[in-house]
Steps between C-alpha positions, in 0.01 A plus 500: 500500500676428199844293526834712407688162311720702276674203311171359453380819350829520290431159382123545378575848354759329287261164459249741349704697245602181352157393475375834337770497280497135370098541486529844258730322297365398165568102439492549125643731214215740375296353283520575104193751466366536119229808621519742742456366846092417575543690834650813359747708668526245804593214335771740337651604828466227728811345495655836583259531762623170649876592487401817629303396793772200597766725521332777737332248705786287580720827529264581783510201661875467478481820678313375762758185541826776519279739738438191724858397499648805532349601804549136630818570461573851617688402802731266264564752229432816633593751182387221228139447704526884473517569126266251424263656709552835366493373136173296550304630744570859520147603700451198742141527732728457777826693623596291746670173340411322783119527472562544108708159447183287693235684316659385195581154583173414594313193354153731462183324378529701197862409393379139628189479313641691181845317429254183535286592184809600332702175550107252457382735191875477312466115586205481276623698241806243475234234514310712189816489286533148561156392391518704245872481331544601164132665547588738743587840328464890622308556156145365427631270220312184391834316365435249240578143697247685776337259770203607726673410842278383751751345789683651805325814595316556186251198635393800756500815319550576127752795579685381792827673443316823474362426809823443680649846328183689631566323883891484449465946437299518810702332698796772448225768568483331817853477573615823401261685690460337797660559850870400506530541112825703365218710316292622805786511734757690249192699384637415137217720418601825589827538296522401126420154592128641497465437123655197435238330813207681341594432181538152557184568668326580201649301242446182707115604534457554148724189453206302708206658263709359228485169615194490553377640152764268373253206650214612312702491134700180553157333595409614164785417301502179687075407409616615089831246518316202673116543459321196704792402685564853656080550574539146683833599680281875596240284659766247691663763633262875481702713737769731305708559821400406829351178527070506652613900441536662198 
């Protein structure tokens, strides 16, 4: 059975949206494009896309650290525990705040599993904009003083921080719709809250078709800009995204 540590939880949920938010956030200024971006309407938008999705994601998480404390503290602050409750979780799973307040504070293998991806995956995407410094841009740019990097997690896969964006998103699937989540157990879905999850939803999927399309093209751009030294780096290091994989 699943342990109800509710400071624990509190800490991790906040742990998390840190992570997400520092991983989303671009290192770099955009990058001075001459033509229209070489992934079209994606590599228009995608800095939106990022603001967009760090501010509902950690929103939702920051609801689940106020839901947790809040009934935590019910017997504390009765009327503020009360308000918050009403304001955040106005169609809980479970009337009874008793039952309610350890259904939410448990440490589920979901929440477990998911805030673990988040926090590893936003690790590597740190470690991406270190190797890659000056490089590392939300446009497909080839920038004049432009080195093929080859160290810290590009010596495993050529598009590692993709590959931590793609694990990082599926990690908040996992948490937000898991058992114990303030999405399930609010049922966020059945009010208004129903299209910003889905639409998260959706842009986030389309987000992760992006990336991967994005893959294809910089490997391309990449082979024109460097010619022998990029077919020898392919060959070092042939997996895109997950190394033995893909």
């Amino acid at each position: 059975m699943p342990l109800s540590l509710p400071y624990v939880k509190i800490f991790v949920s906040g742990l998390s949206s840190i992570a997400y938010w520092r991983a989303f956030t671009p290192p770099n200024p955009p990058a001075q494009m001459k033509a229209a971006p070489l992934d079209g309407i994606f590599g228009r938008v995608i800095r939106h896309l990022a603001f967009t999705s760090k501010i509902l994601v950690c929103w939702s998480l920051v609801c689940q650290v106020v839901l947790i404390a809040a009934l935590h503290s019910r017997s504390r602050n009765p009327d503020l525990s009360e308000t918050a409750l009403t304001l955040i979780c106005p169609n809980p799973t479970i009337v009874e705040l008793g039952h309610f307040h350890f259904q939410v504070t448990r440490m589920t293998p979901g929440f477990v599993v998911g805030c673990a991806m988040m926090m590893t995956m936003a690790l590597v995407r740190l470690w991406c904009f270190r190797a890659l410094a000056d490089f590392f841009t939300y446009e497909i740019t080839i920038l004049e003083s432009h080195k093929l990097i080859q160290s810290g997690p590009y010596a495993y896969v050529r598009h590692a921080s993709y590959s931590a964006q793609i694990l990082l998103t599926a990690g908040v699937y996992i948490v937000g719709f898991s058992d114990g989540g303030w999405i399930t157990e609010c049922q966020i879905t059945k009010g208004l809250g129903f299209y910003f999850v889905w639409s998260y939803v959706l842009a986030s999927s389309l987000g992760m078709y992006g990336l991967y399309r994005r893959g294809e093209i910089e490997d391309r751009e990449l082979q024109k800009a460097f010619g022998d030294e990029w077919v020898k780096y392919s060959k070092k290091v042939p997996y895109k995204f997950i190394p033995g994989v893909v």
